[in-house]
C-alpha positions as CSV (number, residue, x, y, z in Angstrom):
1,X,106.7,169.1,65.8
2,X,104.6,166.7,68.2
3,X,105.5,168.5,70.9
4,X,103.2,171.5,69.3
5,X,100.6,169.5,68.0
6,X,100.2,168.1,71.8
7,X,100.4,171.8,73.1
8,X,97.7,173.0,69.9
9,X,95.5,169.9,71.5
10,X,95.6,170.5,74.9
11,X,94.6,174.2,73.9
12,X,92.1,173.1,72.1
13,X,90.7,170.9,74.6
14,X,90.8,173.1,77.2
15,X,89.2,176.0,74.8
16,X,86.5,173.4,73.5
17,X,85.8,172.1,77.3
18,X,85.6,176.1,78.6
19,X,82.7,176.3,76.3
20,X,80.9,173.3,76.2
21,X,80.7,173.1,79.6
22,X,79.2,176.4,79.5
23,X,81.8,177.5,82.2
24,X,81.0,181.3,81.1
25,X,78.5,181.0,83.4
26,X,80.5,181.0,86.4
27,X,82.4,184.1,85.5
28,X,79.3,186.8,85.3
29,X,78.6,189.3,87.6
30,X,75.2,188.0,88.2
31,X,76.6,184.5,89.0
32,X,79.4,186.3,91.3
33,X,76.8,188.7,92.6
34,X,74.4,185.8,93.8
35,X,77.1,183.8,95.6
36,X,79.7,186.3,96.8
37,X,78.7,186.0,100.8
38,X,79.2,182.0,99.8
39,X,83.0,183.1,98.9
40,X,83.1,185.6,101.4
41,X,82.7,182.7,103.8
42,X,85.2,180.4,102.4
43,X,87.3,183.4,102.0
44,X,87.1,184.1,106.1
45,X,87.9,180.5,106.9
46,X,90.2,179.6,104.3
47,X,92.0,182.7,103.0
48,X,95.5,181.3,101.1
49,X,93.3,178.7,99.5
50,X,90.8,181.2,98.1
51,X,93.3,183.4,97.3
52,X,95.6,180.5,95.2
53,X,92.2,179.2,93.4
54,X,91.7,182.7,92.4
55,X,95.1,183.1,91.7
56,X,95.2,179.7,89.3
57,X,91.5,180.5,87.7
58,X,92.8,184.1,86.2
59,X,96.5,182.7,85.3
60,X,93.9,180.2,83.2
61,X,91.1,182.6,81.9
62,X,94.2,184.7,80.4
63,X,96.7,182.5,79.5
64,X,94.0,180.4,76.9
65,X,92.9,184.0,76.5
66,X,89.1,183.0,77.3
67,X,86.7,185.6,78.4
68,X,86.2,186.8,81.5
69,X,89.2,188.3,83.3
70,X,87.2,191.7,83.2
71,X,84.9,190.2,85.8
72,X,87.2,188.6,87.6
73,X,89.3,191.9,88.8
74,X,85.9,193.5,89.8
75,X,85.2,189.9,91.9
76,X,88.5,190.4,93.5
77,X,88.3,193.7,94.7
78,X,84.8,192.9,96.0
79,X,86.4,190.0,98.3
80,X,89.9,190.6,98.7
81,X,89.3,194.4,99.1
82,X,92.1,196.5,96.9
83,X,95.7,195.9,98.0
84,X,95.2,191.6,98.0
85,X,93.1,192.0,94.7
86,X,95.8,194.4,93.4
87,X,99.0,191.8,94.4
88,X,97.0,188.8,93.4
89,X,95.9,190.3,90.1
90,X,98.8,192.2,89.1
91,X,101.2,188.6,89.1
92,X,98.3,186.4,87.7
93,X,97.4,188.6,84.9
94,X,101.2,189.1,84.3
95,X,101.6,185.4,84.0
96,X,98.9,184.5,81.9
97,X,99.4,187.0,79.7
98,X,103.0,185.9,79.1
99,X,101.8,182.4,78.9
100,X,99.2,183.1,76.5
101,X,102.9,184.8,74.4
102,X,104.6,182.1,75.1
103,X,101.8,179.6,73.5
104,X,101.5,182.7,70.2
105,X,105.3,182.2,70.0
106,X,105.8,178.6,70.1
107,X,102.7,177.5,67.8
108,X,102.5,180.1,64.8
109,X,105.4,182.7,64.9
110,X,107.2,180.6,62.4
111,X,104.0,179.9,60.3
112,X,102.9,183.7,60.9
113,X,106.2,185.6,59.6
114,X,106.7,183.4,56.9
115,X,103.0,184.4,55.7
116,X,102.5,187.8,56.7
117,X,105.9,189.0,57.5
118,X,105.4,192.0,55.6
119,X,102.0,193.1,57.7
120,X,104.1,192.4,60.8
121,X,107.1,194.7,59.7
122,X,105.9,197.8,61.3
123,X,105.2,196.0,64.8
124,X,108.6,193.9,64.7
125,X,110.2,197.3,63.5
126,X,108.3,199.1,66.7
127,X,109.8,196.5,68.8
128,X,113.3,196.7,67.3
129,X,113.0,200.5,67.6
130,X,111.4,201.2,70.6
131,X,111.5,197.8,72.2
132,X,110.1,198.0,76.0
133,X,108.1,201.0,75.5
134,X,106.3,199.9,72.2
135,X,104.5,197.8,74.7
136,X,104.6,199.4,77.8
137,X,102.6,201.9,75.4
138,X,100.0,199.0,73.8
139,X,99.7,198.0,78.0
140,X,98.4,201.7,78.9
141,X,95.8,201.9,75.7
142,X,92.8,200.3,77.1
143,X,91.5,200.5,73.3
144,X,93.8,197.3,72.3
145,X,92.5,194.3,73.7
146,X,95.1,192.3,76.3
147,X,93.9,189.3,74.2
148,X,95.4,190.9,70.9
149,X,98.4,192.7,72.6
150,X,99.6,188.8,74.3
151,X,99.1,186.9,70.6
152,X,100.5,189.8,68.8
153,X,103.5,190.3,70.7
154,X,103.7,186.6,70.4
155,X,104.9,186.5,66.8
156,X,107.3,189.4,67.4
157,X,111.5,189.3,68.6
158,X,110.8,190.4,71.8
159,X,111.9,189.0,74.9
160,X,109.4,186.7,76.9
161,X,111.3,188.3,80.3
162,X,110.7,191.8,79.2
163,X,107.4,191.4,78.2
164,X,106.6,189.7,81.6
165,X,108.2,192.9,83.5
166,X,106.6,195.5,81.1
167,X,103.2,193.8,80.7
168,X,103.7,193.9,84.7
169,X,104.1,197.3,85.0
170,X,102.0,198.5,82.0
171,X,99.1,196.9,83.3
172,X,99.1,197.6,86.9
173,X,97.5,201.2,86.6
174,X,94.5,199.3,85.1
175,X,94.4,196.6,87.8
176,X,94.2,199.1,90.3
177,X,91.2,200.8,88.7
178,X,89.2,198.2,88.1
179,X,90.0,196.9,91.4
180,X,88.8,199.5,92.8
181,X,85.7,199.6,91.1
182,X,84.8,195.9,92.2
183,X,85.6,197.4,95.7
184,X,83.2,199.8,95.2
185,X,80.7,197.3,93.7
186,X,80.7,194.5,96.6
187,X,80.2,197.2,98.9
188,X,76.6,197.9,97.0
189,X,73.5,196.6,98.8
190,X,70.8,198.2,97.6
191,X,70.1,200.0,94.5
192,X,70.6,203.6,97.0
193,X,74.1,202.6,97.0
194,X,74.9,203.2,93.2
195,X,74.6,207.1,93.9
196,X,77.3,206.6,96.8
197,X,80.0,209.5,96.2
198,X,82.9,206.9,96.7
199,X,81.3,204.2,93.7
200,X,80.4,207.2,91.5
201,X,84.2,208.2,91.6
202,X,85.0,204.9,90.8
203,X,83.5,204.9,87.7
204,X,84.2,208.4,86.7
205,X,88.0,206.9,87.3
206,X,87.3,204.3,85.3
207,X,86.0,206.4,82.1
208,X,88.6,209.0,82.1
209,X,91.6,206.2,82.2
210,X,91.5,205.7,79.0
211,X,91.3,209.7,77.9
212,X,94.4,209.9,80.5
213,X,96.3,207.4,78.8
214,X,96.0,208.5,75.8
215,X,97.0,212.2,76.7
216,X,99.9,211.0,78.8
217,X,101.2,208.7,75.8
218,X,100.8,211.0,73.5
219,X,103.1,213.2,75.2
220,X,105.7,211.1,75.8
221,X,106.1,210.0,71.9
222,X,105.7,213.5,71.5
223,X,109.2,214.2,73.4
224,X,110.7,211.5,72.2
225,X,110.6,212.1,68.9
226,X,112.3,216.0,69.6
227,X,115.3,214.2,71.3
């Protein structure tokens, strides 16, 4: 028992601190915009130390499920270009996320299925059912926040190894996208370079992705449920 109310403090702290602070700020894309050739610079002479700052900052922003993570993966693929941002991303996201579980898990499943066991039955009977692919298939729908998907799956049975791997795989079709959208973005100079061919496919990408997903889902439960 004070071994969670530590842990419920220090998250608490840390969430409190992340606001009052008004660190927000630094994770906008005006603020990232204004001092990129800054990090570009530190990035050129210093590139494992960038790279494990930006590496611990996401593992952070996620696993207290704060916001900004969406801005971060567009600021990585602007300095890191797409396969480092992809790597870096794909692990840190991956490990906050199941941080952020483990932290759902440890402080209120107990409380949670004691109080609202019965409005959890159909996700713990997804889980029981379906297991890995109930949330590969949460992962893929962009429509169901990370946020909710890591504190949800938190208060269910399932495995904090197999949500790692899943959440690792569900989530790296996103990454990529969104990577390569920042790509795209740190590449702009001008306001000419928004009609550039390669950043309008980017964002054409990154508004079908979800209509895709949802086809390709749909599909799958669809043949599933004739086997």
């Amino acid at each position: 028992m004070k071994n969670k109310i530590l842990i419920f403090i220090l998250l608490v702290v840390g969430i409190v601190a992340f606001f009052a602070f008004d660190l927000g700020r630094f994770l906008t894309l005006d603020y990232l915009k204004s001092s990129r050739l800054e990090f570009q610079s530190f990035y050129d002479l210093h590139p494992v130390q960038a790279i494990a700052g930006y590496f611990l900052v996401y593992v952070a922003i996620v696993g207290l499920n704060l916001p900004g993570a969406a801005v971060l993966g567009l600021a990585g693929g602007a300095l890191f270009g797409f396969t480092v941002a992809v790597i870096t991303i794909s692990f840190a996201s991956s490990i906050g996320a199941t941080i952020a579980c483990f932290f759902s898990r440890y402080l209120f499943r107990d409380y949670v299925q004691r109080k609202f066991g019965d409005k959890l039955e159909k996700v713990n009977e997804g889980i029981k059912n379906e297991g890995a692919f109930y949330l590969f298939t949460m992962r893929l729908i962009p429509a169901i926040p990370f946020v909710v998907v890591n504190l949800v799956m938190g208060l269910t049975p399932i495995k904090l190894t197999t949500f790692y791997w899943v959440s690792q795989v569900g989530m790296l079709a996103g990454t990529m996208v969104f990577v390569n959208a920042g790509k795209e973005l740190g590449q702009i100079s001008s306001l000419a370079g928004i009609i550039q061919p390669s950043v309008l496919i980017s964002f054409v990408i990154l508004g079908l992705f979800p209509l895709v997903v949802k086809k390709v889902v749909a599909v799958v439960k669809k043949r599933k449920s004739q086997e």
